[in-house]
NUKE-787052 format. One record per atom (N, C-alpha, C, O, CB): x, y, z; residue in one letter. Coordinates in steps of 0.1 Angstrom, whole numbers, plus 5000, padded with zeros to 4 digits. Glycine has a CB too. Layout:
XYZA
...
//
This chain:
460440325848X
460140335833X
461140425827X
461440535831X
458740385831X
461640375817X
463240455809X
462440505798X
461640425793X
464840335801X
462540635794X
462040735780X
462940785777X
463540875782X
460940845781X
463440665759X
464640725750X
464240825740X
463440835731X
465240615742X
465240895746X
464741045735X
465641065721X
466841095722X
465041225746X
465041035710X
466341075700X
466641165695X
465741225691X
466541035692X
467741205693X
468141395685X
468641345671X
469341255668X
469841515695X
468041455661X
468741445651X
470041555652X
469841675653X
467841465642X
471341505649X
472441625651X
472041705642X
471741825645X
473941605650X
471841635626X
472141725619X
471141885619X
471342005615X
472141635606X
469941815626X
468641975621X
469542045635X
469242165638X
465941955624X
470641965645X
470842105657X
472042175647X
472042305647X
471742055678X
473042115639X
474142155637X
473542315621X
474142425618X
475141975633X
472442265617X
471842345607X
471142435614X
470142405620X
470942285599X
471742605617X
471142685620X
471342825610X
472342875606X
471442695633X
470242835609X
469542965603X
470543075602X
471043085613X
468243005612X
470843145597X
471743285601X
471143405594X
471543515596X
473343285597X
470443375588X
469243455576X
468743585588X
467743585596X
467343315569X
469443665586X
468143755594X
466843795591X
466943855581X
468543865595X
465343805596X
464343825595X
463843955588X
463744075590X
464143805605X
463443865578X
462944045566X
462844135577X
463344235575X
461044055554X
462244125588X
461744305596X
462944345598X
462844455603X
460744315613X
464244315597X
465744365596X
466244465587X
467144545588X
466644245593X
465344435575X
466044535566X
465244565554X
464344485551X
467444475562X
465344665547X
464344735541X
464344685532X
465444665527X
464344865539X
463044605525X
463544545511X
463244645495X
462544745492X
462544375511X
464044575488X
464544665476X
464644615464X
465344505462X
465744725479X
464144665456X
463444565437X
464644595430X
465244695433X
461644665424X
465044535424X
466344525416X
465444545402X
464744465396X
467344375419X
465944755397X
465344755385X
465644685374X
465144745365X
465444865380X
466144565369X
466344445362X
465544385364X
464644385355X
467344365363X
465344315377X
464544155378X
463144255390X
463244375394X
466143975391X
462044155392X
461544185403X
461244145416X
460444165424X
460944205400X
462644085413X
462743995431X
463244105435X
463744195428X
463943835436X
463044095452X
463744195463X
465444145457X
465844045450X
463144155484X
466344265464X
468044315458X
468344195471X
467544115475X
468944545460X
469544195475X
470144105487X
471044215492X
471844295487X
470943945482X
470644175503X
471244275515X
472444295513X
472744415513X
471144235530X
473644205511X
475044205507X
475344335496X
476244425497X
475444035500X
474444325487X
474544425475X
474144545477X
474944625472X
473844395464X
473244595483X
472444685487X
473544755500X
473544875502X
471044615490X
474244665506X
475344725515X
476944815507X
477844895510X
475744575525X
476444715496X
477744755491X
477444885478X
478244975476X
478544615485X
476644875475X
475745045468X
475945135477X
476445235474X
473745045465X
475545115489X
475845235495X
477045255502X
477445375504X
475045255503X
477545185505X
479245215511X
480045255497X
481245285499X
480045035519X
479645265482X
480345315469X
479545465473X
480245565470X
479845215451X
478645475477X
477745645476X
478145695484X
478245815481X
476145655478X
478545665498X
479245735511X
480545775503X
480745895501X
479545625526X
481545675499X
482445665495X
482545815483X
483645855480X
482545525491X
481945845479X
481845955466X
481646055469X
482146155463X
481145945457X
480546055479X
480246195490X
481646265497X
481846385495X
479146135505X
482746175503X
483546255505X
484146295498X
484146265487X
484046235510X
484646365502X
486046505502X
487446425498X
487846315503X
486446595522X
487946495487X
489146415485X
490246525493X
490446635491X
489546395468X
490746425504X
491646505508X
492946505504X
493646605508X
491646495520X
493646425498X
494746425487X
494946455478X
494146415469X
495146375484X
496246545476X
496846645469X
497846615464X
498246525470X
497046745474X
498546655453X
500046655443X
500746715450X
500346805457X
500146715429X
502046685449X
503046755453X
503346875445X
503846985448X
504146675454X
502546835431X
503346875418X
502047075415X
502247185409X
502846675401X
500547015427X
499747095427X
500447235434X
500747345430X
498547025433X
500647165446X
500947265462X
502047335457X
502047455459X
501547165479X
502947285449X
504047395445X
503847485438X
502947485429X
505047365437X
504547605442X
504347725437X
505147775420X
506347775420X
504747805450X
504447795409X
505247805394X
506047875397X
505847985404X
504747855381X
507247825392X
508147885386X
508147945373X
507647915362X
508947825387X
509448095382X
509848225368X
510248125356X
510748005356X
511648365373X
509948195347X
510548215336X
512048185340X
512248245351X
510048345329X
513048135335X
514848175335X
515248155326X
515148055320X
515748115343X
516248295322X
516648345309X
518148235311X
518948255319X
516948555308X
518248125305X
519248055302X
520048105295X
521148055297X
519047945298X
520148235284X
521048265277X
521248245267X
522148315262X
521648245281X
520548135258X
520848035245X
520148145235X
519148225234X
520047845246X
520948095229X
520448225213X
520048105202X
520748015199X
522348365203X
518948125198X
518248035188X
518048125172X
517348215169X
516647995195X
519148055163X
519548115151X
518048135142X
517348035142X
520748015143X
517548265136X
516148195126X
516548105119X
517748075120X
515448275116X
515648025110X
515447955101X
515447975085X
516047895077X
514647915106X
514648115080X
515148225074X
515348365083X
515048415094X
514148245064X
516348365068X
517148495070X
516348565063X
516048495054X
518648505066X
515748695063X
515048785055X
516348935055X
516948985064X
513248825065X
516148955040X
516549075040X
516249205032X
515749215021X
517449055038X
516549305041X
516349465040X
516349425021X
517049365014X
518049595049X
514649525018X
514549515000X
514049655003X
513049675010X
513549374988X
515049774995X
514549874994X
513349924981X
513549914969X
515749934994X
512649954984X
511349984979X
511450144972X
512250224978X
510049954992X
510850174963X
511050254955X
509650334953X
508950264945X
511550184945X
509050434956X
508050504954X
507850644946X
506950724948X
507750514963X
508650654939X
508550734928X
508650884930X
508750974921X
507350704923X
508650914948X
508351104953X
509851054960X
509751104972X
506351184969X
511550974958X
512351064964X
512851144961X
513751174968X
512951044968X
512351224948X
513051374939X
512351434940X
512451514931X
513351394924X
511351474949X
510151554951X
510051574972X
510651514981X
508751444943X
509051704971X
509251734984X
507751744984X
507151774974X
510351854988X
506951724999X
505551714999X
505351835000X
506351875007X
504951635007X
504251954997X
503652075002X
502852085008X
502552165017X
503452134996X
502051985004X
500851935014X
500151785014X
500051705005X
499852025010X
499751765026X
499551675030X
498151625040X
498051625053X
500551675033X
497551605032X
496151555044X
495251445040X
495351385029X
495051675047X
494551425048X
493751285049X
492051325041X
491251405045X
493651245069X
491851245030X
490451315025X
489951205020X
490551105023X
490551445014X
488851185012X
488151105004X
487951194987X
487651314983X
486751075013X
488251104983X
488651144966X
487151104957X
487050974958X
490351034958X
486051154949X
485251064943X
485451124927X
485951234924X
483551064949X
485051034920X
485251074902X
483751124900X
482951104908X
485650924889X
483551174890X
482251164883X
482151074872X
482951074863X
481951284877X
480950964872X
480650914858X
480150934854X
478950944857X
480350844855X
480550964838X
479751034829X
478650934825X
477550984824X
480551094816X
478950784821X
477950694819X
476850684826X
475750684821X
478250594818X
477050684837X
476150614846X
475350774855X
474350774863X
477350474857X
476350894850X
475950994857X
475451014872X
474251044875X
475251034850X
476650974879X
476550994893X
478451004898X
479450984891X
475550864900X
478351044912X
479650964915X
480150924922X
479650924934X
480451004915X
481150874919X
481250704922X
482550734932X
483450804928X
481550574905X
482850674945X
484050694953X
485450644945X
485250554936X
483850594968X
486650684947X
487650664942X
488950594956X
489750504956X
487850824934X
488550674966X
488950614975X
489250644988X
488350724991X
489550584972X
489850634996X
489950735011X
491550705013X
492050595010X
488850685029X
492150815017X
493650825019X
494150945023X
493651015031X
494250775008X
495450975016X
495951105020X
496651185009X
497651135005X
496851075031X
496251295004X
496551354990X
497751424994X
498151455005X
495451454984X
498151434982X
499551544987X
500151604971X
500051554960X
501251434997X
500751704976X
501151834963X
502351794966X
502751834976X
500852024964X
503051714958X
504351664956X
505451744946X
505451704935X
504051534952X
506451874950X
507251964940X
508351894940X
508951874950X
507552104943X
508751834921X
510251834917X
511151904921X
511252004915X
510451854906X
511951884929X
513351954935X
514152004922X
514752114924X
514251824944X
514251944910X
515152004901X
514052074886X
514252184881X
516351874895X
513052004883X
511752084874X
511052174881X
510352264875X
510551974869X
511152184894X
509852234899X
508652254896X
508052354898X
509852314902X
508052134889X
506852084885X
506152014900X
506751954909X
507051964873X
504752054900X
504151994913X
502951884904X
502551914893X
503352144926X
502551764913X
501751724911X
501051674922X
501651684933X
501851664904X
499851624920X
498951594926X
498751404928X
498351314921X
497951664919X
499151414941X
499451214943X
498551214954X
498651284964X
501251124949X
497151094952X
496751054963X
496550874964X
496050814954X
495551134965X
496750834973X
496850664975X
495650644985X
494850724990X
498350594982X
495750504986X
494650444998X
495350435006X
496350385002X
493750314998X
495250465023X
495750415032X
495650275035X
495950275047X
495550475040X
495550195032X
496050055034X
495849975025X
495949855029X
495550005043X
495650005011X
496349904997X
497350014995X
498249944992X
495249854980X
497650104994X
498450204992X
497950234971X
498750294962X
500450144997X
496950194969X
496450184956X
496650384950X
496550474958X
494650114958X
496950394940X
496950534934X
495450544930X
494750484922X
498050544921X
495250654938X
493650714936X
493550824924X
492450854919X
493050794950X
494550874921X
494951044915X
496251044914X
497051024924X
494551184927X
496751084897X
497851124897X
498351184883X
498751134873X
498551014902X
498151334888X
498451444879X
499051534880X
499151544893X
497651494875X
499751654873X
500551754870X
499651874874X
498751894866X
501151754856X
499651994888X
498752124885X
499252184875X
500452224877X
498452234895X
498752204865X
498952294856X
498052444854X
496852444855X
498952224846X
498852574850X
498252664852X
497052694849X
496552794854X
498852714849X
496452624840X
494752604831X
494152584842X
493252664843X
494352474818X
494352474854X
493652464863X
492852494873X
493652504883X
493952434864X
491652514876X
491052564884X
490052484896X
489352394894X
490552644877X
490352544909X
489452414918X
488552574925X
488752694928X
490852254933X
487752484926X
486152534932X
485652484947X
485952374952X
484952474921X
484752584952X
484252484964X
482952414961X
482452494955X
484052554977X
482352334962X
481652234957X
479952304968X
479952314981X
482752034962X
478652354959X
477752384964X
477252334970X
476852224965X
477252414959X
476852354985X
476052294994X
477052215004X
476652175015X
475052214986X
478052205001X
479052145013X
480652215013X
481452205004X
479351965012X
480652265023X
482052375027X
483252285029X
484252345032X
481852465041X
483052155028X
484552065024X
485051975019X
485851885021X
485052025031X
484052015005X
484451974996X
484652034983X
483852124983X
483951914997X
485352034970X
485552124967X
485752004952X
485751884953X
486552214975X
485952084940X
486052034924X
487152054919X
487852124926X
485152104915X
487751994905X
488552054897X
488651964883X
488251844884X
489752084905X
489252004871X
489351894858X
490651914864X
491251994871X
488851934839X
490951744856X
492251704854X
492851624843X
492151524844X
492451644864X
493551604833X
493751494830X
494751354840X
495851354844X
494251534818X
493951294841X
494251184852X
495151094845X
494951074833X
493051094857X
496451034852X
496950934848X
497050774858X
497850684856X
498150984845X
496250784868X
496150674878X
496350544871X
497150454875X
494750664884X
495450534860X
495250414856X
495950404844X
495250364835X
493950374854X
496950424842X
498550424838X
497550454822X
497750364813X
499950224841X
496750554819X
496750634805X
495750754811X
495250764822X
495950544789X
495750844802X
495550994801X
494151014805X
493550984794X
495951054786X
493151044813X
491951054812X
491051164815X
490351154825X
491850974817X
490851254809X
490051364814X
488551364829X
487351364827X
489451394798X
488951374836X
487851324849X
487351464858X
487751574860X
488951194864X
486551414860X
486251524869X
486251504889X
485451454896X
484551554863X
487351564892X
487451544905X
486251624916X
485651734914X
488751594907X
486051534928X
485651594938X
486151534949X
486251414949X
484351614937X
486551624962X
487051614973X
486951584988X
487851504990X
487151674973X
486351604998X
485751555007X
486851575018X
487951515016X
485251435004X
486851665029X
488251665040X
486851675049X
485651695047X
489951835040X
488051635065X
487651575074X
486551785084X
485551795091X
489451455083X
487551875080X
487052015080X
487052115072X
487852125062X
487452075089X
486252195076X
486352295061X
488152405063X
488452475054X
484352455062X
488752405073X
489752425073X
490452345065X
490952425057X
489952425083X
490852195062X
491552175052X
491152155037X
491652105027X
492152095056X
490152195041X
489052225025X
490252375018X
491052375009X
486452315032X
489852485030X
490352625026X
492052585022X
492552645013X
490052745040X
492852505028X
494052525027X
494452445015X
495152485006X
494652505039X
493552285016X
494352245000X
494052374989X
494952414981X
493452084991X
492352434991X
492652494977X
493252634979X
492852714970X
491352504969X
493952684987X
494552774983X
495852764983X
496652854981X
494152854988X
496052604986X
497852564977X
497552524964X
498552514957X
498952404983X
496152494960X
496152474945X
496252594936X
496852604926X
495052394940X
495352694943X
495752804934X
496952834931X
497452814920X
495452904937X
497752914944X
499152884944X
500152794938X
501252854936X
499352884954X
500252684934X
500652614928X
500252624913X
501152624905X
500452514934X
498852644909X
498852664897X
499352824890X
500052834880X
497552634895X
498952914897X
500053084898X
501253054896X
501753114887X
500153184913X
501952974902X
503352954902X
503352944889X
503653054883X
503952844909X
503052814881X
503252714869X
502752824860X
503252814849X
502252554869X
502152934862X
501953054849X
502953124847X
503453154836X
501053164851X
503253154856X
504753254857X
505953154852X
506753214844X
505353304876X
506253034856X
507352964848X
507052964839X
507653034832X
507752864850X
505752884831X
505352894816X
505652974812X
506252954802X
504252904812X
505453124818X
505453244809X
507153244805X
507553234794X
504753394817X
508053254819X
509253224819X
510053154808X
511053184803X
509253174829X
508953014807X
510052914797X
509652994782X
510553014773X
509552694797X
508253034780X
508453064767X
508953234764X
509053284753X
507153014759X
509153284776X
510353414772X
511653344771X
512353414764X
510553554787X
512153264774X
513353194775X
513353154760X
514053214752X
513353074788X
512553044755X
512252964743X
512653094734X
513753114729X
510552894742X
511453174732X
511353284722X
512953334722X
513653274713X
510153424727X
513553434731X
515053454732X
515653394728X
516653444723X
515653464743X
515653264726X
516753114721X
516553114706X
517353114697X
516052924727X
514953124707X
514953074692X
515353234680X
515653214669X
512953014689X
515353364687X
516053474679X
517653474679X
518453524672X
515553614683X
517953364694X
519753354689X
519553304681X
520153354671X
520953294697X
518853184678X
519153074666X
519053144655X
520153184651X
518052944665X
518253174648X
518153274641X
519053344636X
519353314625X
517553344646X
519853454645X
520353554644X
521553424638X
521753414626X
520253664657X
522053364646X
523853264646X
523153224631X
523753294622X
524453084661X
522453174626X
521953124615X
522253244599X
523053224590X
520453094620X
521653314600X
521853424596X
523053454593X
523653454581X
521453494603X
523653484608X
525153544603X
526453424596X
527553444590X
525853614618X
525653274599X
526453224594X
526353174577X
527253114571X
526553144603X
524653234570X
524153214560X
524853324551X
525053324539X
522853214561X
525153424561X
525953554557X
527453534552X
527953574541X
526053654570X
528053454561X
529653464559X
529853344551X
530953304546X
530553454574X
528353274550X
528753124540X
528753224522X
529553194513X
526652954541X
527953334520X
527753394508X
529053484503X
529653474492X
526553474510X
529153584517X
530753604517X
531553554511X
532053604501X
531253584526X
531853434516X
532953334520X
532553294502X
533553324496X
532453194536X
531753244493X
531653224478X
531653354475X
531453344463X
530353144472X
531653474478X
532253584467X
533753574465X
534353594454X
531853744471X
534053564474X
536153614475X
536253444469X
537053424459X
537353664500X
535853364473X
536053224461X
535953254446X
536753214438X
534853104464X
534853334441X
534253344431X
535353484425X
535753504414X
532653354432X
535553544434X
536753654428X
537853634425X
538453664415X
537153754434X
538553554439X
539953464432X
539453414424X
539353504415X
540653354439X
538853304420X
538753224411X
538953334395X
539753304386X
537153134415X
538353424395X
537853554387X
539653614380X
540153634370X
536753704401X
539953614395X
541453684390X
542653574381X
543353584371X
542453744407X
542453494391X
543453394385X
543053354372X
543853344363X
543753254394X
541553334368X
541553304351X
542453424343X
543353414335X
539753314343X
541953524350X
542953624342X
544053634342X
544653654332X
542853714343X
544753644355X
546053614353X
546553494346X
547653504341X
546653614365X
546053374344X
546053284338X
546353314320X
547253264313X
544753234343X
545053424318X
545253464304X
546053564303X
546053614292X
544153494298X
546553614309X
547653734308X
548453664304X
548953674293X
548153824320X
549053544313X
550353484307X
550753404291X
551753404284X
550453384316X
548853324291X
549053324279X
549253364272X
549953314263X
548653304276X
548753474271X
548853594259X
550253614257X
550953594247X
548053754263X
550853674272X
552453694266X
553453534260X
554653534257X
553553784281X
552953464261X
553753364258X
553453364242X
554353374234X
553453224265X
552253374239X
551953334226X
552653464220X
553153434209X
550353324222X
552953604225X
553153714220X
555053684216X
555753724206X
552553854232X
555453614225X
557053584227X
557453464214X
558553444210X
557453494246X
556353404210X
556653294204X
556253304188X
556253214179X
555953184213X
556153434189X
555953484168X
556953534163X
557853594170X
555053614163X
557253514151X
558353574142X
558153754143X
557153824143X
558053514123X
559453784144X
559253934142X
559054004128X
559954024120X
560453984147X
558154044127X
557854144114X
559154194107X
560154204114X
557054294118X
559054224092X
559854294084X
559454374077X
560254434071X
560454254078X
//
């Protein structure tokens, strides 16, 4: 007895290669909610290994060590040229006497209080050829004029009650380019240069009495030469019209002397 067996090729030649879900962990693709496919899911993590390492390549440009600075030598011309502008401050005919660092305040009479003027550095500035001193103080950094007046001998400075460095005085002020009667007050960093400005202001103002007194013994003396040359020359001007007025005096007469004898020469002689 013969038993024909038949094969289909094609279901031997069709084999499966699908590995069996218990192979591999399955995984939801946050998009869709089918399980991910193993292919993808292999390749997610071979990008995550991949990132975890260490980069072990470097620049050539890293590993080298910087280079110095090197002075090539080349001179680079500016672009402007700026030039030296001599500046002009008004103290080079003057010599400083003193000099220090203080705070300056005014009094207001309106508003009756007082009011800061500024912080800087005061100084007793003497004319080399007047020997007039004044009083210059600026701001240290607008260089603004805080104070700027003549000591004159009238002047008197005080120490200011209740604080030993600071101290008073009238002035007429010219800061603000006209004349202003103000009342100063002072302020130094110790009562040491409290004591020393004012006892260059006294001194400075002592001085300016004695020249005063000086110019008008000088003045007075001038004005009795004037005087006197006046005088003598009011003298020799009066003089000077008498001997005019005397010639003048003689010559009429001699004048008439002559007449007379002419007229006397020019008559018939008597019989």
């Amino acid at each position: 007895m013969t038993v024909t067996t038949t094969v289909n090729l094609d279901s031997l030649l069709c084999v499966n290669l699908t590995p069996p879900p218990s192979l591999y962990k399955k995984t939801l693709n946050p998009n869709t909610s089918s399980p991910a496919e193993p292919s993808k899911r292999l390749t997610l993590h071979k990008s995550n290994m991949a990132s975890k390492e260490p980069d072990h390549e470097h620049r050539e440009d890293d590993d080298a060590p910087a280079a110095d600075d090197e002075d090539t030598g080349a001179q680079v011309a500016p672009i402007v040229r700026l030039e030296e502008v001599a500046v002009t401050t008004g103290e080079e005919e003057e010599d400083a006497i003193l000099d220090l660092k203080s705070k300056l305040y005014r009094f207001d009479k309106d508003g009756n209080q007082w009011k800061e003027r500024g912080a800087g550095t005061v100084k007793l500035l003497k004319h080399k050829k007047t020997g007039k001193v004044r009083l210059v103080m600026r701001q240290s950094k607008t260089l603004k004029i805080c104070a700027n007046h003549y000591v004159l001998a009238t002047m008197t400075v005080q120490e200011h009650a209740g604080n030993d460095k600071s101290c008073l005085w009238h002035a007429s002020d010219f800061a603000d380019d006209e004349l202003k009667d103000e009342l100063f007050c002072i302020r130094f960093a110790s009562v040491e240069n409290c004591k020393s400005f004012m006892e260059t202001f006294r001194e400075v103002a002592e001085s300016q009495k004695s020249t005063e007194e000086n110019k008008e013994e000088s003045a007075a003396a001038g004005l009795l030469e004037k005087l006197s040359v006046e005088e003598k020359e009011a003298k020799d001007k009066v003089e000077e019209k008498d001997v005019k007025a005397k010639e003048e005096t003689e010559t009429k007469e001699d004048t008439k002397k002559v007449d007379d004898s002419e007229k006397k020469d020019g008559e018939p002689a008597s019989t």
